[in-house]
N, C-alpha and C positions, 0 to 999 in steps of 0.2 A: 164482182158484185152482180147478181140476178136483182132485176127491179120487174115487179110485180103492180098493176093496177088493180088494188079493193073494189070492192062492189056494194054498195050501198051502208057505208062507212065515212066519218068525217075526214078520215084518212085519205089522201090523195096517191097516196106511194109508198108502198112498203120494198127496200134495198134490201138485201139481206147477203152473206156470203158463208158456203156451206164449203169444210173442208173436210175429208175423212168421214163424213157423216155426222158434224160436229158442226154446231151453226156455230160462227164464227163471230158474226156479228150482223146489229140487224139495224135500220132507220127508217122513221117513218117521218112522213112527207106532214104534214098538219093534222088536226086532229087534235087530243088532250095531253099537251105536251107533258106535263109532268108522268103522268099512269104508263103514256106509251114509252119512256124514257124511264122507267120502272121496269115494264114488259122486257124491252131490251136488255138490259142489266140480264135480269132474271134467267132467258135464256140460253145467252152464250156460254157459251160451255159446255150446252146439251147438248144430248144427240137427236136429231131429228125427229124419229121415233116418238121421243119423250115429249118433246113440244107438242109435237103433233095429239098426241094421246090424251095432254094434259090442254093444251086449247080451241082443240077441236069441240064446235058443239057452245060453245059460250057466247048469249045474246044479250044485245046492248040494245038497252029502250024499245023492247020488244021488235027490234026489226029484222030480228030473223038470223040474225048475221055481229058481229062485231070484229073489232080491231084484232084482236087477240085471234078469234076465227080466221079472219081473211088470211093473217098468216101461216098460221096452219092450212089452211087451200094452196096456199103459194108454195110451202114447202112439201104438200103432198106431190105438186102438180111438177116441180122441181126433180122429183124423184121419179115420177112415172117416166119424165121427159129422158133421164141418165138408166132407164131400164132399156 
């Protein structure tokens, strides 16, 4: 499991565990438990890529940033780090 600290998110910690390029599985730390236990469902199974494509860029209460974002940063930064 990679654990990731968000940044300006009610989320305290995003886990996540990437295999083959296939997010595996993801948990977040606090924050809107039901949505972010939606979010999760929704993208295991992806590939990386796809997450990334599809929740990069999505802001929560105008702060510039949200849940769904921050893990898309995580699992970019995931990926630069295995380049």
């Amino acid at each position: 499991m990679v654990s990731f600290i968000p940044l300006g998110v009610c989320s305290k910690q995003i886990s996540f565990e990437v295999e083959n390029n296939t997010v595996k599985r993801v948990q977040f730390t606090a924050g809107c438990p039901g949505n972010l236990e939606a979010i999760s469902k929704l993208v295991e199974g992806m590939s990386v890529q796809d997450v990334i494509k599809r929740l990069k860029g999505i802001n929560c209460s105008n702060k510039g940033t949200s849940c769904p974002d921050q893990l898309a940063c995580a699992l970019e930064k995931t990926i630069s780090a295995n380049t």
